[in-house]
C-alpha positions in Angstrom: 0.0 0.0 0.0 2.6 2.1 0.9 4.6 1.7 -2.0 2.1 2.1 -4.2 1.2 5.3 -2.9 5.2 6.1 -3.1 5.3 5.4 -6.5 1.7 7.1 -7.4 3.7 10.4 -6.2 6.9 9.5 -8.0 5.0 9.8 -11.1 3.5 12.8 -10.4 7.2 14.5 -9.8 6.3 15.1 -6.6 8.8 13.1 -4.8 12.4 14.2 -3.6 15.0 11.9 -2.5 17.1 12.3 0.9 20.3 9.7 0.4 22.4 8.8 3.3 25.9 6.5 3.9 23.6 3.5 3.3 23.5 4.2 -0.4 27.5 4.0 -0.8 28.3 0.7 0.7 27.7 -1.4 -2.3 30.2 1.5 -4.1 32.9 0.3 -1.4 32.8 3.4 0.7 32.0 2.6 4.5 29.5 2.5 6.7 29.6 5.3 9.8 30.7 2.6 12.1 33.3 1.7 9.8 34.5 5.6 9.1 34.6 5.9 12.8 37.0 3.7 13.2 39.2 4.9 10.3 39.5 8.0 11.9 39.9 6.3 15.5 43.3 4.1 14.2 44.8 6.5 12.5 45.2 8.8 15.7 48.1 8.9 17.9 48.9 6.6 20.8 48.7 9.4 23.1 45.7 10.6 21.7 43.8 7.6 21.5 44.2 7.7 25.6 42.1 10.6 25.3 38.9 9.3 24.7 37.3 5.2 23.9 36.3 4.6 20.5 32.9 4.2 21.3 31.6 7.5 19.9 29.2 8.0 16.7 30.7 9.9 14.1 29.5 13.0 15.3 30.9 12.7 18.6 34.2 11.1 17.5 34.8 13.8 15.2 34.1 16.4 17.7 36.6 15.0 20.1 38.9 15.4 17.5 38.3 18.2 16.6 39.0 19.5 20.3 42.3 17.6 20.9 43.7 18.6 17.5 43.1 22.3 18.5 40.1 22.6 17.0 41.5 21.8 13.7 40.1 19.6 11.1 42.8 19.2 8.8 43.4 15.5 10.2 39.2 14.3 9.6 39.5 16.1 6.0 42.7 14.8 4.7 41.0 11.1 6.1 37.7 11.7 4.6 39.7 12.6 1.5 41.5 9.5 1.6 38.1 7.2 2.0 36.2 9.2 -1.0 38.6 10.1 -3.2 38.7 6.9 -4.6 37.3 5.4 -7.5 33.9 3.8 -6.7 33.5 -0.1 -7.5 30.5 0.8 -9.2 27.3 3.1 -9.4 24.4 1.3 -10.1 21.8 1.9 -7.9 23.1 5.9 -8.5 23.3 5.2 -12.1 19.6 4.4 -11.8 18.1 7.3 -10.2 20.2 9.7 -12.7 18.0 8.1 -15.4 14.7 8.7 -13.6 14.3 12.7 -14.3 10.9 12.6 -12.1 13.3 13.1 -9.0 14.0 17.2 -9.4 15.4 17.2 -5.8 18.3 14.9 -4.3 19.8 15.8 -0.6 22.3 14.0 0.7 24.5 14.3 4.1 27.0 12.0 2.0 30.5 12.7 1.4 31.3 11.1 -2.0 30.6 12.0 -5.6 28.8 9.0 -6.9 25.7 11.0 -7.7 28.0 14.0 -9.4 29.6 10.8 -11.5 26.1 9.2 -12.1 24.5 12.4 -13.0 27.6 13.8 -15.5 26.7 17.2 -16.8 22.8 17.4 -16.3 22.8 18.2 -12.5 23.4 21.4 -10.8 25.4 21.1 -7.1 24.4 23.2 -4.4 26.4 23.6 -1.2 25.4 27.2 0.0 23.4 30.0 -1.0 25.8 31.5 -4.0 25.4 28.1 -5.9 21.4 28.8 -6.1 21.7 31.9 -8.7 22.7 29.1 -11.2 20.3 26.8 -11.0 19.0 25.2 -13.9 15.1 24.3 -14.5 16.0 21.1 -16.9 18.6 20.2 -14.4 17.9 17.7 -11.2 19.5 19.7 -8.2 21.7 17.9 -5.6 22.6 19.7 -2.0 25.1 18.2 0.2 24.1 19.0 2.8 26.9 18.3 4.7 29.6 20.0 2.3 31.7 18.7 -0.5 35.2 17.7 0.0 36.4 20.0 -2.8 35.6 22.8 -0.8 36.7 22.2 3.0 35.4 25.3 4.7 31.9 23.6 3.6 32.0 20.2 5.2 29.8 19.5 8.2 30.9 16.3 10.2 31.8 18.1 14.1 29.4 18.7 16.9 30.7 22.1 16.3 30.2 22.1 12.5 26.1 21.4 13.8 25.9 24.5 16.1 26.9 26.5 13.5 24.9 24.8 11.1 21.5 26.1 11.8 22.5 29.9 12.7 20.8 32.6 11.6 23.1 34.1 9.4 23.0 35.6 5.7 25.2 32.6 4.2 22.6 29.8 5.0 19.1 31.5 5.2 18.5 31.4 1.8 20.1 28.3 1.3 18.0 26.4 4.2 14.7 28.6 2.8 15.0 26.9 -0.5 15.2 23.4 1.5 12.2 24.1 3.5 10.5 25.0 0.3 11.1 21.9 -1.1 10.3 19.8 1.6 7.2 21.5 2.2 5.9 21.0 -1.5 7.4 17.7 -1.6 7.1 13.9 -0.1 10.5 13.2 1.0 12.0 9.4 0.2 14.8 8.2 2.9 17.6 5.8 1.3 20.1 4.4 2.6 19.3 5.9 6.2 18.5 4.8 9.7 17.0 8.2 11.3 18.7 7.5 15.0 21.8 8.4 13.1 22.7 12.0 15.0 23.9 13.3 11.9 20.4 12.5 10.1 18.1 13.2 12.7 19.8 16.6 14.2 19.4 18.2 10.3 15.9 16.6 9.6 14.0 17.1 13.4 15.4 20.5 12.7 13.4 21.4 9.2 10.3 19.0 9.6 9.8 21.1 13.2 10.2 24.1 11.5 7.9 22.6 8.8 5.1 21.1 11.7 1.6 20.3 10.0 3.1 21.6 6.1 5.3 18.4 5.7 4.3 16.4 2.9 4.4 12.3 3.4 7.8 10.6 4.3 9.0 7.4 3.3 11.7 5.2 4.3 13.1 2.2 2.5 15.0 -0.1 4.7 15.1 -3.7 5.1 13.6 -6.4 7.7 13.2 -3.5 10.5 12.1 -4.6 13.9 9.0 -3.7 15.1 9.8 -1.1 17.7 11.9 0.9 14.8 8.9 0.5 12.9 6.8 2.4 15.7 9.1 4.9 16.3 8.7 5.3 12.4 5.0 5.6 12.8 5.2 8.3 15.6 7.7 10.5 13.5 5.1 10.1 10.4 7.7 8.2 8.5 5.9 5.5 6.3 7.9 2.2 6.2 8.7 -0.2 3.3 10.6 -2.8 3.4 12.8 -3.2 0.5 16.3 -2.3 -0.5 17.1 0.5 -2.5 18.0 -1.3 -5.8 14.8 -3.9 -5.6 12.3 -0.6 -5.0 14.3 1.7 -7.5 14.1 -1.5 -10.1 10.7 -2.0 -9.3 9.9 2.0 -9.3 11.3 2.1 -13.4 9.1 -1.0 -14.7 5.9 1.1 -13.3 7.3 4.0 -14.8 7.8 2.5 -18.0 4.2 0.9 -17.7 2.4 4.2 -17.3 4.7 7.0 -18.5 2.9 7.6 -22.0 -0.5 7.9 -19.9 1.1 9.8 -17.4 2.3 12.6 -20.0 -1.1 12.6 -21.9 -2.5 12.8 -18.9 -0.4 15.7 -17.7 0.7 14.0 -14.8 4.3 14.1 -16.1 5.8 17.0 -17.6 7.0 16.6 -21.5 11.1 17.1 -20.7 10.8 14.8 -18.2 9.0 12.2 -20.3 11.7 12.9 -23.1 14.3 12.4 -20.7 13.1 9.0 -19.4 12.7 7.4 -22.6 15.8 8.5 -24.4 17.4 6.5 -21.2 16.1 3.5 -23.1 17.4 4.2 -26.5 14.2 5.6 -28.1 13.3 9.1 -29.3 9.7 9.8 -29.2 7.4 11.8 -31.8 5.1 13.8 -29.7 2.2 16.3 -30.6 1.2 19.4 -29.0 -1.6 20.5 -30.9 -3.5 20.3 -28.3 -4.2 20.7 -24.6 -2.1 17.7 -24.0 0.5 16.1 -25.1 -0.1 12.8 -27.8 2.6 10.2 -28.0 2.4 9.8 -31.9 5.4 7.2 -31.9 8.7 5.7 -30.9 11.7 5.9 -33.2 15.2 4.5 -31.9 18.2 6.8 -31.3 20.9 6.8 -34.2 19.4 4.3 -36.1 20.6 1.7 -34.1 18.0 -1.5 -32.6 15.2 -1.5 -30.4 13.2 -4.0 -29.0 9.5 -4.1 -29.0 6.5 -5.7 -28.3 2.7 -6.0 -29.6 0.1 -7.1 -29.1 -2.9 -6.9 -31.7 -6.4 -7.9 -32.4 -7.5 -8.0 -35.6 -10.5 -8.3 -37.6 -11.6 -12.4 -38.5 -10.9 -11.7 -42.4 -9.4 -15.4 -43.2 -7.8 -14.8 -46.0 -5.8 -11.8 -44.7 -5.5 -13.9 -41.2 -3.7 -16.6 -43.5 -1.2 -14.8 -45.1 0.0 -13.1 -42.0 0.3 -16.2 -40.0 2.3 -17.8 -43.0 4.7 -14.7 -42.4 4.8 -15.1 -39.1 5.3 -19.0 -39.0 8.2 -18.4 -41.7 6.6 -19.7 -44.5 7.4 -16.3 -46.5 10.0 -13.6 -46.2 10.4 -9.6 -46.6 7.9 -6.8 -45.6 4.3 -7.5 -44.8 1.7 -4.9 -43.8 -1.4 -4.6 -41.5 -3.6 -1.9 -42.3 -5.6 0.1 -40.0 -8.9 -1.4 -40.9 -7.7 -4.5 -40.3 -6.6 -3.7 -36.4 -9.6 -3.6 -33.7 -6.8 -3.0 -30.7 -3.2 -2.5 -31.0 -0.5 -2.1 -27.7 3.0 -1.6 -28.1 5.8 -1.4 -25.8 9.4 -0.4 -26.8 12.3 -1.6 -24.7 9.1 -2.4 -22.1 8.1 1.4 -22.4 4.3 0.4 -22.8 2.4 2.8 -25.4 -1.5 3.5 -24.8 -3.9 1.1 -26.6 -4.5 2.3 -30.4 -8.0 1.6 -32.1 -7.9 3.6 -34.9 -5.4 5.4 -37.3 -2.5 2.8 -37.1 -1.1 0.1 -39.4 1.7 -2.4 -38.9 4.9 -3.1 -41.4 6.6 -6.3 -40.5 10.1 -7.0 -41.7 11.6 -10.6 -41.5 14.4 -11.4 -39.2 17.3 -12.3 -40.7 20.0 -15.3 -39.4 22.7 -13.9 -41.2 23.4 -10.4 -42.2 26.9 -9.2 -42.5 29.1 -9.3 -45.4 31.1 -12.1 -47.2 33.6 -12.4 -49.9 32.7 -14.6 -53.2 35.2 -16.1 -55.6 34.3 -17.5 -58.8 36.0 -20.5 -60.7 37.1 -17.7 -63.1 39.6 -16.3 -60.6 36.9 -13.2 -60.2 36.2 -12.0 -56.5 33.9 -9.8 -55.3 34.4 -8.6 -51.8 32.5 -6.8 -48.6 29.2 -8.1 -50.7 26.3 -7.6 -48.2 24.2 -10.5 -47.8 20.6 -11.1 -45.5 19.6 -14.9 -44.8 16.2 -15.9 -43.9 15.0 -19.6 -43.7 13.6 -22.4 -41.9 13.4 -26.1 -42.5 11.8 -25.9 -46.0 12.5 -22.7 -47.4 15.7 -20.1 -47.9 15.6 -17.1 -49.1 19.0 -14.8 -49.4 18.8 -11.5 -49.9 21.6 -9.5 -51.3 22.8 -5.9 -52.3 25.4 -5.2 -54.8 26.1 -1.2 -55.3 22.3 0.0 -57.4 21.4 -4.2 -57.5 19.2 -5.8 -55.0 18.9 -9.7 -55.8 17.2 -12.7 -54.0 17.6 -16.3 -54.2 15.0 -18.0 -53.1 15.6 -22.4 -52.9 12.6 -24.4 -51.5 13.4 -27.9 -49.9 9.5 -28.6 -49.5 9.7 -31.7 -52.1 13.6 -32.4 -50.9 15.9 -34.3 -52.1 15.0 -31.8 -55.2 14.9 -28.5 -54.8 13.5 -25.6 -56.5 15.0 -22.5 -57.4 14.0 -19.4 -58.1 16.2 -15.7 -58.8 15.3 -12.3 -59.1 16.8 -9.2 -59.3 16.3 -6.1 -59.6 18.0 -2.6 -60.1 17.9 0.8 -58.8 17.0 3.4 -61.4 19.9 5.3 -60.9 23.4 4.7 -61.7 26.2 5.7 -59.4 29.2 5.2 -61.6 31.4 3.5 -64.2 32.9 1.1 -61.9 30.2 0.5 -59.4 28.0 -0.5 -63.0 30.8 -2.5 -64.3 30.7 -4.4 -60.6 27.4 -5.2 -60.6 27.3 -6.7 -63.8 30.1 -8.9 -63.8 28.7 -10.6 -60.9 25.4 -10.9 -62.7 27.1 -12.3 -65.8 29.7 -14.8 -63.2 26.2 -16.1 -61.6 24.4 -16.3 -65.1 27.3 -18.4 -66.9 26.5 -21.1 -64.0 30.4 -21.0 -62.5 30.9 -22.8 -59.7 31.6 -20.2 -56.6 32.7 -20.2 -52.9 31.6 -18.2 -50.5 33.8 -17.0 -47.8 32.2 -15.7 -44.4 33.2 -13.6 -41.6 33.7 -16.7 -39.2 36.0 -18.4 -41.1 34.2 -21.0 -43.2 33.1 -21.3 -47.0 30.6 -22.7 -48.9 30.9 -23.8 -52.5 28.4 -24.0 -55.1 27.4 -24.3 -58.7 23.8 -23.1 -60.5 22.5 -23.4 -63.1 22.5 -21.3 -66.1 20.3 -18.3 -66.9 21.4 -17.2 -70.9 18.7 -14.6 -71.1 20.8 -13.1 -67.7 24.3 -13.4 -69.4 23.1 -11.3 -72.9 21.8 -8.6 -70.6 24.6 -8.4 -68.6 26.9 -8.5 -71.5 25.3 -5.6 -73.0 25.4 -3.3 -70.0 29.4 -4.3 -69.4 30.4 -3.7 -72.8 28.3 -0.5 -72.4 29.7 0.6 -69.5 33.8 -0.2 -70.3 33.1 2.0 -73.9 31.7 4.6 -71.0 35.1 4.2 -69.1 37.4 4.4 -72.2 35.2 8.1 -72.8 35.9 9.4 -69.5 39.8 8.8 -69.7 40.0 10.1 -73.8 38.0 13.6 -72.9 38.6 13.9 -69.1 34.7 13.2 -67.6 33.0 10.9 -65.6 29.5 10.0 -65.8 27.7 9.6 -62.2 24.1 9.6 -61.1 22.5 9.6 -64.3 18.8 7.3 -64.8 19.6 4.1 -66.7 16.5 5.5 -68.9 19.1 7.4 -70.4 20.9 4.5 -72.2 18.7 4.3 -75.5 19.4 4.1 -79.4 20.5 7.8 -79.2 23.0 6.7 -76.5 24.0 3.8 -77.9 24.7 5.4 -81.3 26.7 8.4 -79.7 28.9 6.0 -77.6 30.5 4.4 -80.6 31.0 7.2 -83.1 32.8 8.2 -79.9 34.6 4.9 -79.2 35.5 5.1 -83.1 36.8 8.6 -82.9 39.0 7.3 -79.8 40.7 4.4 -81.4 40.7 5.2 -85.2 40.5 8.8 -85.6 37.7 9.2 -87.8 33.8 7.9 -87.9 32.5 6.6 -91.4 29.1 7.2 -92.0 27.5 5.4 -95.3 26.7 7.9 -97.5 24.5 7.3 -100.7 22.7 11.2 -100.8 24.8 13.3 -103.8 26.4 16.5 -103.3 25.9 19.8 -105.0 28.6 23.0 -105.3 27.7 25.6 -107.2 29.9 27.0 -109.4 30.6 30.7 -110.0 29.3 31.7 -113.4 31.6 31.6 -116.0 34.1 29.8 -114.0 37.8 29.7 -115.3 39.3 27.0 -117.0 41.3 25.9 -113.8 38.1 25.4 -112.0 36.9 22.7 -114.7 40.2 20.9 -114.7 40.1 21.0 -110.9 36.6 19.2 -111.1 38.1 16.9 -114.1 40.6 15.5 -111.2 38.2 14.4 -108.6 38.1 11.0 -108.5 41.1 10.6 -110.4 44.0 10.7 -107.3 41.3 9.2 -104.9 41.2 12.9 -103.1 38.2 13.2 -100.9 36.0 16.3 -101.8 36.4 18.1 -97.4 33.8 19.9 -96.4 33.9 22.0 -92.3 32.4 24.3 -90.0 34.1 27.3 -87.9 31.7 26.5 -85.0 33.6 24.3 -82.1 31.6 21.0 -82.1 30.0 19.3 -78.4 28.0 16.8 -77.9 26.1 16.4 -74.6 26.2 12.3 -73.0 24.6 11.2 -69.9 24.7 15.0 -68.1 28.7 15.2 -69.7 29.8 18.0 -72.1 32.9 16.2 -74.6 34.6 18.5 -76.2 35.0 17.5 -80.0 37.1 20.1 -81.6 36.3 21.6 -85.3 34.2 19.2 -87.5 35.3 18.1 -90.8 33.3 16.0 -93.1 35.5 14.4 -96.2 33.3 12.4 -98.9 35.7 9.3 -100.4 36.3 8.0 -103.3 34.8 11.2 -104.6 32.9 11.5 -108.4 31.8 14.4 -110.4 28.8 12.7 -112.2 27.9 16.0 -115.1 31.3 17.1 -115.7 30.2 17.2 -119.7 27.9 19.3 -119.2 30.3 21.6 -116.7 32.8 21.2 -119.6 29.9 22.7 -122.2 28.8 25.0 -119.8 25.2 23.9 -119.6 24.8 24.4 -116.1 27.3 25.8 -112.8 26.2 23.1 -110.7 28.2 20.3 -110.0 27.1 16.7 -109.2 29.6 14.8 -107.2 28.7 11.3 -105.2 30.8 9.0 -103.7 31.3 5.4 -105.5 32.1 3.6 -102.4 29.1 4.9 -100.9 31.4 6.3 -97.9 31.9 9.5 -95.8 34.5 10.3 -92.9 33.9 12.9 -90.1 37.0 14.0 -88.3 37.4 16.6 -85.4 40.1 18.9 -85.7 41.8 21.2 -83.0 41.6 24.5 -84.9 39.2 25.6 -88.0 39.6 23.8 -91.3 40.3 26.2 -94.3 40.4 25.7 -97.8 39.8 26.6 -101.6 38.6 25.0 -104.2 
């Protein structure tokens, strides 16, 4: 009952924690007892003969005090000693840093775990100067009893107490805000046992200055007898018996229960919420459209896993009930959906941080699990290797599906044992509309054509062992893949020759324009020159009245095998896959050149002159400057 109530005003941020020596002993720091006695051995001879060590810590550190002349050089440098030390660890600490629902933390301790646990989203306070700096989104820690970075502040002497509560303008402000909190908040005891002098001096002192404004008080402590039960109960400390960790563990699974219906419900506020959850690896989606926050949805941080769970109730529809069982059961692989008017009632939890119940305005995509997905290394019997090539794996007892990725290629294999010892086999793949580049092309395809031609291959995984096997052919798979490589090395030859490099360009682009650009280029590249048949005639007009030269010049074509050159002035581009190639000056020669009138040129019955070419042939060259000449 108790605990219940304790947690009800946990989730309502309502709760501040008061931590004592308790909560360091499973760090290796001691008990009182123990510290006692630390700073009993280390004394003098002479001074033990002072005084028995059979003092608390506040007396034994007052007598102390007094014999070393009222100094306390000797208890700091000890206490400096003891928690200066690295801690062995800081889990129950490490667990209330990641529950942001605790604003408040006081603690007479001496140590730092909760500065360790906390990092850099706490503020400490040890006087009145430190409260100017306070922080809203931060949880705020007082010690209470000083910090050992900062001697002057540490409490620990009979004498340190009478000074402790003195009205003076260094602690009223400080102990005002400390009343304030204690009087708007339930206060939860760890780690303490309230006959302690140094607990009960500070505490009697504020919750008697507090009288009927005190919120409820809990202490966590296990098996207590009875009669410290009572005296519990007549202090108006509730009582539940637990340790710190099992409570604390116990307080985060309710938290993560109810935390979505606590925020919507505004009994949370939104940092906090965000706070809590990003704890557990997930960033959530909220909206704030209206007077409340809605949790729309869980994402996890940086991409990386998160475990969930649902559970669903879905509308009797047999066929649809089929197909998702078969996914389920493993009898088919990849991405399978459940729309919303499928779903009568949906609850999800994300790393056990429960979501409210949907009934409307949600739909599922399930992906398959894979048993393998890393990379391996393949070698064919060619001597061709492909490596880092990411693979997926999904199966059971009859069926296997691998799914793959090579650069712009997804591919999967799918081999059914259900009529075993034979086997069926099935491949698809498919590609992504855009290619990256030459080489990652050229990659892709020359795996396609290696797995087409039916080579026998060998897989190599990460752990060490390999797996060799032979398919099938697939000829229609070998021609397309021998098209696109031979495409795609004439693509590489044209980015060396003119200085390019084709990247991110549709595959839509390769077409019969494409095609027939690419190897009057390849030609120009190797040989110099494109030939084009040519089987149209060519007309020059003549200037009237020509000279005789003119005619004797036409008389000769043909004869020497002189192509008749015809070019342009304008620099010549062409445009290929997004790349500019520079061409040069564009000359155009016809071969094997004839004049087919030259009688009538001769009688000078017309000025125009017929030529065509009788092997039906014409050559285009690209020159670096301008082409000039005279006929």
């Amino acid at each position: 009952m108790e605990k219940e109530n304790l947690f009800e005003l946990i989730r309502r941020e309502e709760v501040i924690i008061w931590a004592g020596a308790g909560m360091s002993l499973n760090s290796g720091y001691p008990s009182g007892r123990e510290l006692c006695n630390l700073l009993y051995e280390n004394l003098t001879v002479s001074e033990k003969k002072l005084f028995e060590n059979n003092y608390n810590l506040l007396d034994i550190s007052e007598q102390i005090f007094r014999v070393r002349g009222h100094n306390k050089n000797y208890i700091i440098k000890t206490l400096k000693d003891v928690f200066d030390k690295e801690p062995e660890n800081i889990k129950t600490h490490k667990i209330i840093s990641e529950i942001p629902h605790f604003k408040t933390i006081i603690t007479t301790n001496y140590d730092r775990l909760f500065e360790i646990a906390y990092k850099s989203t706490a503020d400490l306070i040890l006087s009145s100067s430190n409260l100017g700096y306070i922080s809203k989104n931060k949880t705020q820690i007082f010690k209470i009893h000083g910090d050992l970075n900062d001697p002057d502040s540490i409490i620990i002497t009979q004498s340190d107490y009478n000074n402790f509560f003195k009205s003076n303008s260094e602690y009223s402000t400080y102990w005002s805000v400390l009343k304030e909190r204690l009087s708007t908040n339930s206060v939860l005891f760890l780690g303490y046992n309230l006959e302690d002098p140094n607990v009960s001096v500070i505490f009697e002192r504020i919750t008697d200055n507090l009288k009927s404004n005190r919120k409820e008080c809990f202490l966590v402590a296990p098996n207590l007898p009875i009669h410290k039960i009572n005296d519990l109960t007549l202090k108006g400390i509730k009582y539940i018996d637990s340790t710190a960790e099992k409570l604390l563990e116990e307080l985060v699974k309710v938290l993560k229960d109810n935390i979505v219906k606590d925020l919507e419900n505004n009994k949370v506020s939104a940092n906090s919420f965000k706070q809590f959850v990003q704890n557990f690896n997930i960033l959530p989606k909220l909206d704030s459209s209206r007077d409340n926050f809605k949790v729309e949805g869980f994402k996890s941080l940086n991409g990386t896993p998160a475990e969930g769970m649902l559970s669903l109730t879905l509308s009797n529809e047999n066929d649809f009930l089929i197909e998702f069982r078969d996914f389920m059961q493993g009898k088919s692989f990849g991405e399978f959906e459940i729309s919303e008017n499928i779903i009568k009632n949906a609850e999800i939890s994300f790393e056990g941080i429960r979501l409210s119940n949907y009934t409307e305005g949600v739909k599922f995509n399930f992906k398959s699990h894979a048993i393998y997905d890393d990379t391996v290394n393949i070698r064919f019997a060619n001597g061709e290797e492909f490596f880092e090539f990411p693979v997926k794996l999904y199966g059971n007892e009859s069926l296997i599906e691998v799914h793959s990725k090579l650069k712009s290629c997804k591919m999967i294999f799918k081999i059914n044992f259900k009529n075993f010892p034979s086997c069926d086999f099935n491949f698809k793949y498919t590609r992504e509309e855009i290619c990256l580049n030459t080489r990652n092309a050229l990659e892709m395809y020359n795996f396609l054509r290696n797995f087409a031609e039916g080579y026998e291959f060998t897989i190599f995984l990460k752990s060490g062992q390999k797996i060799s096997k032979s398919l099938q052919k697939f000829p229609e798979l070998i021609d397309h893949s021998l098209f696109y490589i031979q495409y795609f090395q004439k693509l590489q030859i044209i980015e060396k020759k003119y200085n390019v490099q084709f990247s991110n360009f549709s595959f839509s682009q390769i077409n019969q324009d494409s095609l027939k650009l690419v190897d009057e280029l390849i030609d120009l590249i190797q040989h110099g020159f494109i030939l084009y048949d040519y089987n149209d005639g060519l007309q020059m007009e003549l200037i009237p009245n020509c000279s005789q030269e003119t005619i004797e010049a036409l008389k000769e074509i043909g004869g020497e095998g002189s192509p008749i050159v015809g070019a342009e002035n304008n620099f010549s581009t062409e445009i290929l896959h997004g790349q500019k190639i520079n061409l040069g000056y564009k000359k155009v020669e016809i071969l094997d050149p004839i004049i087919i009138n030259i009688n009538d040129i001769i009688n000078r019955t017309t000025n125009i002159a017929l030529a065509e070419s009788k092997s039906k042939t014409m050559r285009m060259t690209y020159e670096d400057s301008p082409f000039t000449s005279e006929l």
